[in-house]
Backbone as CSV, one residue per row, in Angstrom:
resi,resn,N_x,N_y,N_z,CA_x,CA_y,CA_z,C_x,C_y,C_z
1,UNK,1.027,19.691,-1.760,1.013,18.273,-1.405,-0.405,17.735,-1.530
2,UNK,-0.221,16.538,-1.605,-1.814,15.458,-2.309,-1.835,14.698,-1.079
3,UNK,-2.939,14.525,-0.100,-3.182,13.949,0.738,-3.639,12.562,0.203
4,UNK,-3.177,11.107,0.420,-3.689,10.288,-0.180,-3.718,8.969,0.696
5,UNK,-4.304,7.746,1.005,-4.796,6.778,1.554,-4.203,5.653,0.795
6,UNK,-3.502,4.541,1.019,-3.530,3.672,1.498,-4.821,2.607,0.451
7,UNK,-4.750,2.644,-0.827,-5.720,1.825,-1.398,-5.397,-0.060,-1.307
8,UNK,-4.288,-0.259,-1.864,-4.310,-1.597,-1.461,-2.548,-1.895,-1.028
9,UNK,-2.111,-3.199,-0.788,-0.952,-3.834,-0.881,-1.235,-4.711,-1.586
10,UNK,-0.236,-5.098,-3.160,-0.376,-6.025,-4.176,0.663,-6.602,-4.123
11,UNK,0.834,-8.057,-4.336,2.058,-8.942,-4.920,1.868,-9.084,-5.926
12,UNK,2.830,-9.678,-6.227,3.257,-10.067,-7.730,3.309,-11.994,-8.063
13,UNK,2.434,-12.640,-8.319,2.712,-13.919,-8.373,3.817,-14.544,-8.965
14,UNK,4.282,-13.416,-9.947,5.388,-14.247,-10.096,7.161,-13.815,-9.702
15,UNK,7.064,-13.189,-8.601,8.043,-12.733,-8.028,7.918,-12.077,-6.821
16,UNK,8.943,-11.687,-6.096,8.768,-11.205,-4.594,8.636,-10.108,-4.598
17,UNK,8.457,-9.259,-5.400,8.076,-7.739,-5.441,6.032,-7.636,-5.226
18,UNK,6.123,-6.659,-4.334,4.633,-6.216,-4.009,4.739,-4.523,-4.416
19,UNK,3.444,-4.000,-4.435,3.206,-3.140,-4.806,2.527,-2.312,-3.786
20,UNK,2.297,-1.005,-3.476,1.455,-0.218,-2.519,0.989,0.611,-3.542
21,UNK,-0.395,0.640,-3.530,-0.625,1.675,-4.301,-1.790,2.485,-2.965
22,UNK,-1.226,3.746,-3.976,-1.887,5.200,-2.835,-3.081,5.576,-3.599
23,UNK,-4.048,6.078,-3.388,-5.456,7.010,-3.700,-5.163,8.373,-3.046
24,UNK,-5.702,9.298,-4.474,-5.699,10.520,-4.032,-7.112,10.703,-3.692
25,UNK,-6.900,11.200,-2.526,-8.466,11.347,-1.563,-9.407,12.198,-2.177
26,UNK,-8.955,13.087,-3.025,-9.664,14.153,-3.806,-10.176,13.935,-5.181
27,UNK,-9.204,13.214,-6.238,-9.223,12.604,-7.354,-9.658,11.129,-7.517
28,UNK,-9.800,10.799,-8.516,-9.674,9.483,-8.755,-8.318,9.398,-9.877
29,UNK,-7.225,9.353,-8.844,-6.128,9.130,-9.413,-5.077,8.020,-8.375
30,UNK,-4.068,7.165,-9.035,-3.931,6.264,-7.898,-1.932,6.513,-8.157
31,UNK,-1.336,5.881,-7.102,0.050,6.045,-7.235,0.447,4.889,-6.902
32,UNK,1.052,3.942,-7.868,1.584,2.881,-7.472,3.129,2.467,-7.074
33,UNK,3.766,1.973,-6.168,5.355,2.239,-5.686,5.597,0.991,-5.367
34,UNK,6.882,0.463,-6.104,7.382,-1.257,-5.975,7.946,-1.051,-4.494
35,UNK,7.791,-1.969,-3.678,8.073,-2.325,-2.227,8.713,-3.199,-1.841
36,UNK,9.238,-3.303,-0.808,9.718,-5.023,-0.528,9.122,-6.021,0.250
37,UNK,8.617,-7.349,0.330,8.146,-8.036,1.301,7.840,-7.795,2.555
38,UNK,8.983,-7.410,2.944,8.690,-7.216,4.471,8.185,-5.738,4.587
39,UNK,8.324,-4.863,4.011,7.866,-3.540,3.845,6.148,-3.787,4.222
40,UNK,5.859,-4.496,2.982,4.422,-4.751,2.170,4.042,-5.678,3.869
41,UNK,4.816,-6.487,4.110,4.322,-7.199,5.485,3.702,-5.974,6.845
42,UNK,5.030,-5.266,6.420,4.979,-4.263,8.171,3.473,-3.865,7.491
43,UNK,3.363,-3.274,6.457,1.993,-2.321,5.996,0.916,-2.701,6.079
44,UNK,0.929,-4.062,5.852,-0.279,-4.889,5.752,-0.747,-5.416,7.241
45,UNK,0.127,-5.886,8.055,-0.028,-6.346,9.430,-0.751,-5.347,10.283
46,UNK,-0.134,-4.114,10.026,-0.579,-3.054,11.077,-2.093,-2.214,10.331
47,UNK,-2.251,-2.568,9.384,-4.022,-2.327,8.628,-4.959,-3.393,8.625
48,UNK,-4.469,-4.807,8.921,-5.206,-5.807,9.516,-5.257,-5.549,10.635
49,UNK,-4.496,-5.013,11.576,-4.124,-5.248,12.636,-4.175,-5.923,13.272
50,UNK,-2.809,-6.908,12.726,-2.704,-8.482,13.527,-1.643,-8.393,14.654
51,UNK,-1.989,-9.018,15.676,-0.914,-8.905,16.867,0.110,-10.004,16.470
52,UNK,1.583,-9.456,16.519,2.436,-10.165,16.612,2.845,-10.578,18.049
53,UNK,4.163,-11.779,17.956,4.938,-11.605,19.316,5.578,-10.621,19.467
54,UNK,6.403,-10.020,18.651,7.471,-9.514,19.350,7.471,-8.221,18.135
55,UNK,7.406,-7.057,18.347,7.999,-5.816,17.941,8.407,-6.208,16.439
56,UNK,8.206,-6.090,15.406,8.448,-5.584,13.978,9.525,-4.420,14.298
57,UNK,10.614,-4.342,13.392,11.057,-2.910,13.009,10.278,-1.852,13.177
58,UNK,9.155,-1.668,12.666,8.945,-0.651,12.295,8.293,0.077,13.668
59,UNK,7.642,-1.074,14.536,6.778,-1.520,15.983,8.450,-0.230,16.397
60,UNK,9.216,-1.271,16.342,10.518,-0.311,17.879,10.326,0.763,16.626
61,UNK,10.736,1.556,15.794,11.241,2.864,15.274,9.832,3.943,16.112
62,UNK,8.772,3.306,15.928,7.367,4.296,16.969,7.595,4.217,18.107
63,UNK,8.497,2.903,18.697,8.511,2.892,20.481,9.977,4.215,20.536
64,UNK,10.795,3.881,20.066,12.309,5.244,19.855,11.531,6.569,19.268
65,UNK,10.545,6.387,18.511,10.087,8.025,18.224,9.625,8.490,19.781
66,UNK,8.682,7.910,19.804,7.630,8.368,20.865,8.679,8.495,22.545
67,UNK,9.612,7.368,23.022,10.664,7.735,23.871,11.375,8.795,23.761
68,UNK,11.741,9.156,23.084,12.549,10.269,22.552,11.826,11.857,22.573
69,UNK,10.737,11.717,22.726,9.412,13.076,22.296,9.568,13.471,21.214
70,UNK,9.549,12.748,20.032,9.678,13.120,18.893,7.885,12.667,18.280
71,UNK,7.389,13.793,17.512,5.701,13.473,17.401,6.136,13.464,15.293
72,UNK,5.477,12.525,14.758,5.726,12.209,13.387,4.061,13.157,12.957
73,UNK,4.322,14.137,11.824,3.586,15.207,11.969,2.564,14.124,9.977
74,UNK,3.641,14.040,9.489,3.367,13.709,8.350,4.376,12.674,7.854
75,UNK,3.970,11.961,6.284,4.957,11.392,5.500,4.282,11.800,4.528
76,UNK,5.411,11.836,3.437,5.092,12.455,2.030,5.977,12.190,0.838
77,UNK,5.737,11.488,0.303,6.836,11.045,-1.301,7.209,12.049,-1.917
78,UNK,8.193,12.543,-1.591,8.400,13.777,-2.322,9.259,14.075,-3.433
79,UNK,9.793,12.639,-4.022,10.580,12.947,-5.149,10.096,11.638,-6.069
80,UNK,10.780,11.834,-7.340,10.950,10.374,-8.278,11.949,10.969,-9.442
81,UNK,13.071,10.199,-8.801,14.416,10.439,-9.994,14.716,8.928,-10.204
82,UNK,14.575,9.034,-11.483,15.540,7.717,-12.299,14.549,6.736,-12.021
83,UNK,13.157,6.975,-12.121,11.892,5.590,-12.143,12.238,5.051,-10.376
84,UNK,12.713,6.258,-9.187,13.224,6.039,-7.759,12.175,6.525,-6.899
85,UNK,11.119,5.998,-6.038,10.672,7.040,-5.157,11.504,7.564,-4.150
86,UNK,11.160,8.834,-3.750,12.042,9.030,-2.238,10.815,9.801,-1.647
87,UNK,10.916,9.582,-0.230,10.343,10.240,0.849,10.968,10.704,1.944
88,UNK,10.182,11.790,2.626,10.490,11.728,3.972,9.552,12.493,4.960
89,UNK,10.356,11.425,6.494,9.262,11.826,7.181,9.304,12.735,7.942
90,UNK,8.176,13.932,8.215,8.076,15.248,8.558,7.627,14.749,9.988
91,UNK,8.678,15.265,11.225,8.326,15.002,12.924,8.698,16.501,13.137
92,UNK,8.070,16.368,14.458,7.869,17.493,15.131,8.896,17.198,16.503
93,UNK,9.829,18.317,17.204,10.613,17.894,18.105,11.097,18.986,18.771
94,UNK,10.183,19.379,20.482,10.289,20.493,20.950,9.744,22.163,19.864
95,UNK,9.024,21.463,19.314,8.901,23.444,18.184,9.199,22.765,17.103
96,UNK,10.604,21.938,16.588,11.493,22.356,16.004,10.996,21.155,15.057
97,UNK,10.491,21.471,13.110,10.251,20.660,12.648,11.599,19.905,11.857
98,UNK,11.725,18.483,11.927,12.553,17.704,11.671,12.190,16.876,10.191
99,UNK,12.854,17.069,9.576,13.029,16.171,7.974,13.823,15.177,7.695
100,UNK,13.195,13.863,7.726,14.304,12.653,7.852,14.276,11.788,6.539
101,UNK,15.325,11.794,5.595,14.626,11.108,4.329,14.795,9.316,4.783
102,UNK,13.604,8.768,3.804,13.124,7.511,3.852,13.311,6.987,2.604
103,UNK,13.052,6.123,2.686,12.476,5.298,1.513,10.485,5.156,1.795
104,UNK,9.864,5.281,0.445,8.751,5.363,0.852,7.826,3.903,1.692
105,UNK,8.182,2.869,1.402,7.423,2.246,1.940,7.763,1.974,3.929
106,UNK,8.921,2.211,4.251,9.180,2.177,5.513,8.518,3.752,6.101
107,UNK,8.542,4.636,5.480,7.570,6.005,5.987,6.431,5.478,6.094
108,UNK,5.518,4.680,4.861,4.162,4.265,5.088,4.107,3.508,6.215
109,UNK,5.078,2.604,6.354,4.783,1.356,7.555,4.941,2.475,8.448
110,UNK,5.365,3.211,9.155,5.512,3.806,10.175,3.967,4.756,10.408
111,UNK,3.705,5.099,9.057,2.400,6.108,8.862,1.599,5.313,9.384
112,UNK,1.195,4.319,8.896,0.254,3.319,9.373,0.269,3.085,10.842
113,UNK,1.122,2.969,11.551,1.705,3.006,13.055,1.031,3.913,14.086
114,UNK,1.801,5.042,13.415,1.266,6.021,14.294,0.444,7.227,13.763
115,UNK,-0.649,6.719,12.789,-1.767,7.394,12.769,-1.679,8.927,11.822
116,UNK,-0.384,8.743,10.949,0.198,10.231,10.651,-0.205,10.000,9.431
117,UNK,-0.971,11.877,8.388,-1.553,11.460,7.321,-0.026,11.263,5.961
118,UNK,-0.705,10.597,5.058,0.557,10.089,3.637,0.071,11.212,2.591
119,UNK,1.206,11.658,2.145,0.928,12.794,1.159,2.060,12.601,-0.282
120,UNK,1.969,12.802,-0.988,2.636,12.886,-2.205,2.760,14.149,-2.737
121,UNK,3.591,14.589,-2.992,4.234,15.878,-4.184,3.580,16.082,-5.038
122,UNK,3.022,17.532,-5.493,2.145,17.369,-6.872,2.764,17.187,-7.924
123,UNK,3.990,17.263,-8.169,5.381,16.704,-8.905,5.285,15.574,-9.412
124,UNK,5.284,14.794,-8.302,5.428,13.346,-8.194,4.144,12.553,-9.013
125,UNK,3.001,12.947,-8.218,1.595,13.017,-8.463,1.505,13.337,-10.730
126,UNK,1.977,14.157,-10.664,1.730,14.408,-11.787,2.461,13.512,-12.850
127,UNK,3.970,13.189,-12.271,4.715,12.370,-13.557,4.343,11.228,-13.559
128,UNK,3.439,10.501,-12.133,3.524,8.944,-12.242,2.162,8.499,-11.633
129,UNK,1.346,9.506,-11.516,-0.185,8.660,-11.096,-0.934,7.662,-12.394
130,UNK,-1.969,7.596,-11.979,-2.547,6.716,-13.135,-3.939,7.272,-12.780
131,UNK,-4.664,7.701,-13.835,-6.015,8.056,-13.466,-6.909,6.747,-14.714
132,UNK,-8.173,6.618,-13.997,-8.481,5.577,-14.856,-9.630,6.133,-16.151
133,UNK,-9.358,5.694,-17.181,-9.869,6.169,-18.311,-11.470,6.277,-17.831
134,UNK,-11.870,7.852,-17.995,-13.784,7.710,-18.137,-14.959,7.079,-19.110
135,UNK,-15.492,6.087,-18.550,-16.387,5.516,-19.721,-15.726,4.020,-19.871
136,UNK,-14.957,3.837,-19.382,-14.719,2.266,-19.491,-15.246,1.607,-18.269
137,UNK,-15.797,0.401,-18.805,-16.418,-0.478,-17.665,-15.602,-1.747,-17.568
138,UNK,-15.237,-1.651,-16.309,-14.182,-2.902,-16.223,-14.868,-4.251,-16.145
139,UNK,-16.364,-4.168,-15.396,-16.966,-5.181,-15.580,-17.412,-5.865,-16.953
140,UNK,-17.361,-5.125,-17.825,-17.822,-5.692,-18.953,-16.614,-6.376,-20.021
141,UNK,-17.077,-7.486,-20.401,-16.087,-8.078,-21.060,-15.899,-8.156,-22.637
142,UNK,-15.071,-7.958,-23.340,-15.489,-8.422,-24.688,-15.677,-9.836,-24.820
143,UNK,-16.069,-9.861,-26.006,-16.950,-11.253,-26.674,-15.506,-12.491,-26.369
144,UNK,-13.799,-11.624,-26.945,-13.027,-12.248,-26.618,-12.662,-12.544,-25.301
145,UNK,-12.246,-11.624,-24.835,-12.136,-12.069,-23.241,-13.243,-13.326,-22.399
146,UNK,-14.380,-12.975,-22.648,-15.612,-13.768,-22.422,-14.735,-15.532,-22.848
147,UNK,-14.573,-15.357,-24.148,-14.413,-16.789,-24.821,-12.931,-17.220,-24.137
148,UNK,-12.360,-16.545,-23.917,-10.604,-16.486,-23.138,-10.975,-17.153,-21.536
149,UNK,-11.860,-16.774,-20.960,-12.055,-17.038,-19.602,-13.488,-17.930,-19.453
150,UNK,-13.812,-17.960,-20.527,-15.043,-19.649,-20.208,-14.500,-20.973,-19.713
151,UNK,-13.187,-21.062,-20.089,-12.739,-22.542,-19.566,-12.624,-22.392,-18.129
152,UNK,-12.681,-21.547,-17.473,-12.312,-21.090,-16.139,-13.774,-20.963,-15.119
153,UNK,-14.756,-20.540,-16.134,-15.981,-20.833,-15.797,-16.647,-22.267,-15.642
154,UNK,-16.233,-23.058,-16.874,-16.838,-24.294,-16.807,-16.029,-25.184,-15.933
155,UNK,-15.176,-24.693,-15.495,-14.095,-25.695,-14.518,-15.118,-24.919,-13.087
156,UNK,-14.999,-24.048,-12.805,-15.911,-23.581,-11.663,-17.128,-23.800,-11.598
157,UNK,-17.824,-24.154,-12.318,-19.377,-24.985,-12.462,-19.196,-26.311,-11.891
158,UNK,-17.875,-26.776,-11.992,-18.079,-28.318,-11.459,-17.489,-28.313,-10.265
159,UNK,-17.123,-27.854,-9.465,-16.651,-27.942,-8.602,-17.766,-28.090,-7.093
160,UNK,-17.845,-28.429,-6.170,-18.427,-29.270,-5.594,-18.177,-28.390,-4.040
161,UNK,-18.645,-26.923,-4.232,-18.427,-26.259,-2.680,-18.997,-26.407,-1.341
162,UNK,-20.292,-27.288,-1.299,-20.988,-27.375,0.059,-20.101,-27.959,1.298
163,UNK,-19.330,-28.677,0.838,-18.590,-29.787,1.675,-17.352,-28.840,1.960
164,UNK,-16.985,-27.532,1.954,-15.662,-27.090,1.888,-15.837,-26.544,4.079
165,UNK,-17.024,-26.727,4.466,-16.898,-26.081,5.989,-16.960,-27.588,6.637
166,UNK,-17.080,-28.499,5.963,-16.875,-29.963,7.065,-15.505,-30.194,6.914
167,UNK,-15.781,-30.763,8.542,-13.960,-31.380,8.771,-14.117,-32.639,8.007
168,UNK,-12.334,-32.773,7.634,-11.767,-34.044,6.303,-12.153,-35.066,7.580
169,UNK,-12.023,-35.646,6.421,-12.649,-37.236,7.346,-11.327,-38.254,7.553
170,UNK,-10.592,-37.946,6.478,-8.991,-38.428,6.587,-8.228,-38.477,7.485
């Protein structure tokens, strides 16, 4: 298993699908997994850590773990059939270790919760990471790109930011 972190939560502008992508803590290799809104919400809320009113899903599934004496040891993606992630999450209960399959992004929201490390399959890891090519500089642009994104520059040259921390007068 690949111990891995939590690199970002991405949307998609032009649709309701977000993205989680994982970092392997060891590599520079990344794992990206389509999510759902509210998934990408629970994940994101509890790594800002913004206080809600009232309990999220994922908030009660840690208040029923932890009532119960059930201790969440790990989560870990441990499969990908048919372009599918699957996970599950590894708890601990009296001795006795417990295997509960998930879907991966509700394991992460929960990981995130209660502090338990995210791991991936070297399986998994291997058919679908992305490592980023050595020797490419993302900062640097070609001559085209440059000429592709000047109109975007000269529109941002005019724009008029000092006035953006005063209150409207309207």
């Amino acid at each position: 298993m690949i111990q891995v972190e939590i690199e970002s939560v991405r949307m998609s502008l032009l649709s309701q699908h977000r993205l989680v992508v994982l970092k392997d803590i060891e590599k520079e290799r990344f794992l990206a997994i389509w999510i759902g809104p509210f998934e990408a919400d629970a994940i994101t809320i509890e790594l800002q850590g913004v206080q809600v009113a009232r309990p999220l899903t994922h908030d009660l599934l840690r208040s029923i773990i932890s009532s119960v004496g059930l201790h969440v040891n790990y989560v870990v993606v441990n499969d990908l059939r048919n372009e599918t992630f699957y996970a599950k999450i590894v708890m601990d209960f009296n001795g006795r270790t417990l295997e509960i399959d998930s879907r991966p992004s509700d394991a992460i929201a929960l990981a995130v919760r209660v502090a338990a490390p995210i791991y991936v399959a070297e399986s998994v890891m291997d058919e679908a990471a992305i490592t980023p090519e050595e020797g490419i500089d993302l900062t640097e642009l070609s001559e085209e790109d440059e000429s592709r994104l000047s109109v975007f520059s000269e529109f941002l040259e005019t724009l008029d930011l000092d006035d953006l921390d005063k209150p409207d007068d309207s």
